[in-house]
C-alpha positions, -999 to +999 in steps of 0.1 A: +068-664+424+032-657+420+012-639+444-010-668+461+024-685+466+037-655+482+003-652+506+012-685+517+047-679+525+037-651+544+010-668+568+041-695+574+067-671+579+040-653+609+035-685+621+071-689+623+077-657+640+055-666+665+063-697+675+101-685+679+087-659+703+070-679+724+099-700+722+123-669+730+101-667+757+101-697+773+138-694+775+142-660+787+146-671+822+163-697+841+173-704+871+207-695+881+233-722+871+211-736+851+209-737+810+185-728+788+165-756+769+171-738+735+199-714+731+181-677+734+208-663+710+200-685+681+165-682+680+173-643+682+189-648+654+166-672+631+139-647+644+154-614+626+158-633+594+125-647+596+110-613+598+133-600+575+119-621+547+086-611+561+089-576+558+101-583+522+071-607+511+047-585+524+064-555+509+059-573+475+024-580+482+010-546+487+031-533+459+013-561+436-022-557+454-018-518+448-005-524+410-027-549+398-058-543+381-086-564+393-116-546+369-121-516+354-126-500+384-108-515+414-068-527+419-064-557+437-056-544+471-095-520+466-112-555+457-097-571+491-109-542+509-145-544+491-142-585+494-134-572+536-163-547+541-192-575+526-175-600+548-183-576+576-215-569+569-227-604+564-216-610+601-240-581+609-267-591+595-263-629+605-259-621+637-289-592+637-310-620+621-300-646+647-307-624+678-343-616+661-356-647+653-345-658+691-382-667+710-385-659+745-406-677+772-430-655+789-442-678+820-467-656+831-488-624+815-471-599+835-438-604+822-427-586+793-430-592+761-404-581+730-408-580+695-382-577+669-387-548+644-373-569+615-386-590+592-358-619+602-369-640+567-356-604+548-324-607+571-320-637+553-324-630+525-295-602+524-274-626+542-277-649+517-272-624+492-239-614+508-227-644+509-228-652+476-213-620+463-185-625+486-177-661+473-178-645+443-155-617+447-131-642+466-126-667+440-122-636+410-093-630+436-083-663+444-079-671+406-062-637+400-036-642+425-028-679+411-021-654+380+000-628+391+033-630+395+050-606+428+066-574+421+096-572+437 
C-alpha cells in the first residue's frame, strides 16, 4: 500500500470511529422496557476493530514519515512539520493584513483616530509569498507519498 492510500484510509477510519460513537451514544440510554435502535454491543465491537486498524495505519505512517527522506536535509514527517509552521504563518499574516487594511469611520473630529503601523501592500506581499512556497512544499509531498510505499 502506498502512503497517500494509507492517509486516506486513515481520515476514513476517524471518520468511522466517530460516527460509531455518536452512534454508541445515542444508544446508550433507553427507556426502561424499551430496546435500543442499534444494538450497543455490536457497535462496541465494530468500534475496537475500527480503531485497531487505526492504531496500525497510523503506526505505519509515522514510521514511513520518520524513515523517508524527503531532501537532503529533511525526512518526510520534518517536511510536514515545515509544510505545518508556513501554513501557520500565512494565517498570521492574512489575518494581520486584513485587520490593517480595515478603515474606520470617524463621524466627528473628536473621535479617535487609528493607524496601522504596517505597510498592509508588504503583508501581502509575504502572504503571497507563503502561499506559494506552501503549495510548493505540499505537492513535493503529495507526489512523494503517491511514491512511497508504508512500512509496516
Amino acid at each position: 500500500m502506498k502512503l497517500a492510500e494509507a492517509l486516506i484510509r486513515r481520515a476514513d477510519h476517524q471518520k468511522r470511529a466517530e460516527q460509531l460513537k455518536h452512534r454508541l451514544l445515542n444508544n446508550s440510554k433507553i427507556q426502561e422496557d424499551e430496546t435500543p435502535s442499534e444494538n450497543p454491543k455490536q457497535l462496541e465491537k465494530e468500534l475496537g476493530e475500527v480503531l485497531k486498524e487505526l492504531k496500525r495505519l497510523m503506526i505505519g505512517i509515522n514510521q514511513t514519515n520518520h524513515e523517508t527522506t524527503f531532501n537532503d536535509q529533511l525526512s518526510l514527517g520534518a517536511a510536514l512539520v515545515e509544510r505545518d509552521i508556513i501554513a501557520k504563518e500565512r494565517k498570521v499574516y492574512s489575518e494581520l493584513a486584513e485587520q490593517a487594511s480595515l478603515r474606520q469611520d470617524r463621524y466627528s473630529r473628536t473621535e479617535i483616530k487609528y493607524v496601522t503601523p504596517f505597510n498592509v501592500k508588504e503583508l501581502q506581499k509575504q502572504v503571497d509569498e507563503l502561499a506559494r512556497q506552501y503549495r510548493e512544499l505540499d505537492t513535493k509531498i503529495q507526489e512523494l507519498n503517491w511514491r512511497t510505499d508504508l512500512l509496516q
